[in-house]
C-alpha positions as CSV (number, residue, x, y, z in Angstrom):
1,X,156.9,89.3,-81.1
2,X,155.5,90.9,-84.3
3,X,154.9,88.6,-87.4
4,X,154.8,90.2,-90.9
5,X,153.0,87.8,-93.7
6,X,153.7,87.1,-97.1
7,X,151.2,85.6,-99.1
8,X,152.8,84.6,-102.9
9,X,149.7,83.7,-105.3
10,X,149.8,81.9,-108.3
11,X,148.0,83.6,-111.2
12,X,144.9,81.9,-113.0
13,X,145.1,79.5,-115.8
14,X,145.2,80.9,-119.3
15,X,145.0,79.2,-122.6
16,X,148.6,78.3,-123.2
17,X,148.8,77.0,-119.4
18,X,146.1,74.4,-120.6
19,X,147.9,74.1,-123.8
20,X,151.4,73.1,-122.3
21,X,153.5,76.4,-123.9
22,X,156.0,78.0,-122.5
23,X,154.3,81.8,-121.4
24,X,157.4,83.3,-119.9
25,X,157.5,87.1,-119.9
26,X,155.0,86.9,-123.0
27,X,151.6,88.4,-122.1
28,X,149.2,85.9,-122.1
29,X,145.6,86.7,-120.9
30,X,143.9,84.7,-118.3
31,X,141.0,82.7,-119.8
32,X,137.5,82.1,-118.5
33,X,138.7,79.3,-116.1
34,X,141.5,81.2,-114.9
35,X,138.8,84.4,-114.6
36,X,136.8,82.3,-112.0
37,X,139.6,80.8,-110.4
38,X,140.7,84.1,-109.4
39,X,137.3,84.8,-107.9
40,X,137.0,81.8,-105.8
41,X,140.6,82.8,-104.1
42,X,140.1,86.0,-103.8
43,X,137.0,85.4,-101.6
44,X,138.8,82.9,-98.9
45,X,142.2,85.6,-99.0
46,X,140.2,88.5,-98.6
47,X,139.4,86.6,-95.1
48,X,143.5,87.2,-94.8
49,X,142.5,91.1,-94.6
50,X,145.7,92.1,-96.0
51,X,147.3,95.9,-96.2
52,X,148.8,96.0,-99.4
53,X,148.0,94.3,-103.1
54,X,151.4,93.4,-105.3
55,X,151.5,92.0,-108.3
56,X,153.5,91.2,-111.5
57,X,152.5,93.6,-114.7
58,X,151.7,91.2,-117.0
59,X,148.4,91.0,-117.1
60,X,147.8,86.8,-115.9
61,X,148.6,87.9,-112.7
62,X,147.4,91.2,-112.6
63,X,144.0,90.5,-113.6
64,X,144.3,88.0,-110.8
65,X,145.5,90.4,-107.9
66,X,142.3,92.6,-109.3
67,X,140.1,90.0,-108.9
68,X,141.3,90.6,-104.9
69,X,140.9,94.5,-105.4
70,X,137.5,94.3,-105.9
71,X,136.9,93.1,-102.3
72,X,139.4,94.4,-100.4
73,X,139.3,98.3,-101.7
74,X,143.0,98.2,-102.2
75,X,144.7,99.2,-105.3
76,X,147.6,97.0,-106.7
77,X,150.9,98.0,-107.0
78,X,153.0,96.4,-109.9
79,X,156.2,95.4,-109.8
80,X,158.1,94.1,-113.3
81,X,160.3,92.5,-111.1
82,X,157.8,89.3,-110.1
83,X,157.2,88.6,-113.7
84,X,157.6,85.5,-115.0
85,X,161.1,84.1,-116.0
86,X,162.2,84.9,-119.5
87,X,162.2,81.8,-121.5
88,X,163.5,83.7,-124.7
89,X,163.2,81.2,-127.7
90,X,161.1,78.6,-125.8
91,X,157.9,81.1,-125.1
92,X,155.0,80.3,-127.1
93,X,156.6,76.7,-127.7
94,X,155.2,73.5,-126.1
95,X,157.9,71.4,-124.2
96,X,157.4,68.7,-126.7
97,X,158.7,71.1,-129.1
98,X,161.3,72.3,-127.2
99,X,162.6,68.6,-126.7
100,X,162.4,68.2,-130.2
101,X,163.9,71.3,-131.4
102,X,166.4,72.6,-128.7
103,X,167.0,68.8,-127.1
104,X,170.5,70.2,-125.3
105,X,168.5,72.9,-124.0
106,X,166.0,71.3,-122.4
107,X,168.1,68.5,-121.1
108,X,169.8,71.3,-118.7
109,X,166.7,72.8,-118.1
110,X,165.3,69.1,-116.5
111,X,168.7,68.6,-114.4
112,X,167.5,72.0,-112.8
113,X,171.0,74.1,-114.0
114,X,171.4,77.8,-113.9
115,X,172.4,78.3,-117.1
116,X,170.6,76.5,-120.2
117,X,171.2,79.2,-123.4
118,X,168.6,80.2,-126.0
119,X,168.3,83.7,-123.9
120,X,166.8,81.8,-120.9
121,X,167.1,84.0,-118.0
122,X,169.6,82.7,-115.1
123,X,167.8,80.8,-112.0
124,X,170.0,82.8,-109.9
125,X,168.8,85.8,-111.7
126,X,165.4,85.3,-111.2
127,X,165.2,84.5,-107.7
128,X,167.1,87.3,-106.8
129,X,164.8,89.9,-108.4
130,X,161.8,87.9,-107.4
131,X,163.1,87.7,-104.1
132,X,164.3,91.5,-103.5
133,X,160.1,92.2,-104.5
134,X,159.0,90.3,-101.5
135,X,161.3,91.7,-98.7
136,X,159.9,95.3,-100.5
137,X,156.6,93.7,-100.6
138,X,156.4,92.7,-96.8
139,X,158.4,95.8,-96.0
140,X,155.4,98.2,-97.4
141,X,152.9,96.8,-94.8
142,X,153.0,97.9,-91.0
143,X,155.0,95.3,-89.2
144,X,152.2,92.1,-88.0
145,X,150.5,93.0,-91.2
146,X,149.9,90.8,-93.9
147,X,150.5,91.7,-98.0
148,X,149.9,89.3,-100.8
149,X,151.8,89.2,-103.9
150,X,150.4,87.8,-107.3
151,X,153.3,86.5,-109.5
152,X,154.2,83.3,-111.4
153,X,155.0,79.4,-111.3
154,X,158.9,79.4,-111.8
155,X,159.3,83.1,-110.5
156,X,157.1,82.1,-107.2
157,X,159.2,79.0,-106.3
158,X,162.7,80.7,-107.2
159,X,161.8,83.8,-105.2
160,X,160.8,81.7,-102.3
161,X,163.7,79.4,-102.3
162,X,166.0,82.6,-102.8
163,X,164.2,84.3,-99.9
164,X,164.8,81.6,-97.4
165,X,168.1,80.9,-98.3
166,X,167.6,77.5,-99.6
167,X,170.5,75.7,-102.2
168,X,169.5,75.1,-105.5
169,X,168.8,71.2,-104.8
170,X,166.6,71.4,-102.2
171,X,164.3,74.1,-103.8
172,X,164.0,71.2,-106.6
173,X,161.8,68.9,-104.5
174,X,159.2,71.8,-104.0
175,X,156.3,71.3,-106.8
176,X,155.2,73.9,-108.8
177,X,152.2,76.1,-107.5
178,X,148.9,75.2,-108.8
179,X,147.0,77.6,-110.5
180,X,145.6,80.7,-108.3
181,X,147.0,78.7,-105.2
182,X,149.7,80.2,-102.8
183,X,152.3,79.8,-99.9
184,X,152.3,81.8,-96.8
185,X,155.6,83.1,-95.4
186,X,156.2,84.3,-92.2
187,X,159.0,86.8,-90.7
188,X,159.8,88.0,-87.3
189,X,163.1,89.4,-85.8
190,X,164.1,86.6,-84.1
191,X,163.9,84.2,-86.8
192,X,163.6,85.4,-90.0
193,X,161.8,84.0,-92.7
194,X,159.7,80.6,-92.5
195,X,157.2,78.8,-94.6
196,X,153.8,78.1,-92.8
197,X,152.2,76.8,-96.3
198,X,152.3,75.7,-99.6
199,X,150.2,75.0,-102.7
200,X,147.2,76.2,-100.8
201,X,144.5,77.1,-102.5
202,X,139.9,76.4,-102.8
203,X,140.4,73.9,-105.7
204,X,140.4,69.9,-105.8
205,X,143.7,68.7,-106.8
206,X,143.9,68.7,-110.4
207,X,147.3,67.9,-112.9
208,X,150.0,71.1,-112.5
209,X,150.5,72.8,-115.4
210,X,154.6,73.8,-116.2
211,X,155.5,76.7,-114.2
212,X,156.3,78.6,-116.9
């Protein structure tokens, strides 16, 4: 039985990640911790030996997949699809401020509903794009091959609960990806997709920034 893997990674910490603010779809440069922490994954996945390079286009997460690049040979693809969710008028906001200033808002946003307003992309939305870029993702590697995929905190966790199918509640008790960590997916005829790991990654455990 042949097993494709997916590898989802967690982009580097940035400035507004150790701020609090919302990033979103805005373009927010990793900073010099995030630089390094890129680094120090990208030498235990290159051990992965993977086929293919994916990534996000905004430039958090593509300056991490290139980190990767540099050891494996690979170029990255880039797929706008595994960006971030769009946070409309929340991004560059801290979540105090969004409290303070959009209080209905956020209160739907903390019960975990689809729909919150301010031009805040769906959850069912996002999964479903993030998702559809992982199936293309695994499907652009020889089958038992392995390709990893550098996206975001909110569009990691939706895409992978959207991927294996699982309700909206139950993708809720997964925590947020740690900076440049991952999960490792697995996928095979007989049954499907599976998750082998989560929130893996070379780092001590340290507070997790909002996945956004």
């Amino acid at each position: 039985m042949t097993t494709t893997r997916l590898i989802v990674w967690r982009h580097g910490n940035t400035d507004w990640n150790a701020a609090g603010r919302v990033q979103g779809q805005s373009d927010v440069p990793l900073n010099g911790l995030g630089e390094q922490q890129a680094v120090d994954a990208a030498e235990l996945l290159v051990r992965l030996r993977p086929a293919a390079l994916v990534s996000s286009d905004l430039r958090r997460a593509a300056d991490t997949a290139a980190a990767l690049a540099a050891l494996t040979g690979h170029s990255v693809r880039h797929d706008e699809r595994l960006r971030e969710r769009y946070f409309g008028a929340w991004q560059g906001l801290t979540m105090d401020e969004v409290a303070e200033t959009r209080p209905q808002e956020h209160a739907r946003w903390k019960a975990g509903e689809d729909v919150i307003g301010g031009d805040i992309e769906t959850l069912d939305a996002m999964g479903k794009r993030v998702s559809d870029a992982f199936q293309e993702a695994a499907g652009s590697v020889p089958a038992g091959g392995t390709v990893i995929v550098a996206t975001h905190g909110a569009a990691a966790r939706q895409g992978i609960g959207t991927l294996l199918g699982w309700p909206r509640e139950q993708l809720r008790t997964l925590r947020a990806l740690q900076n440049c960590h991952w999960a490792e997916l697995t996928h095979d005829e007989s049954r499907g997709w599976q998750l082998a790991a989560y929130n893996v990654g070379p780092f001590s455990e340290r507070p997790v920034p909002p996945p956004v």
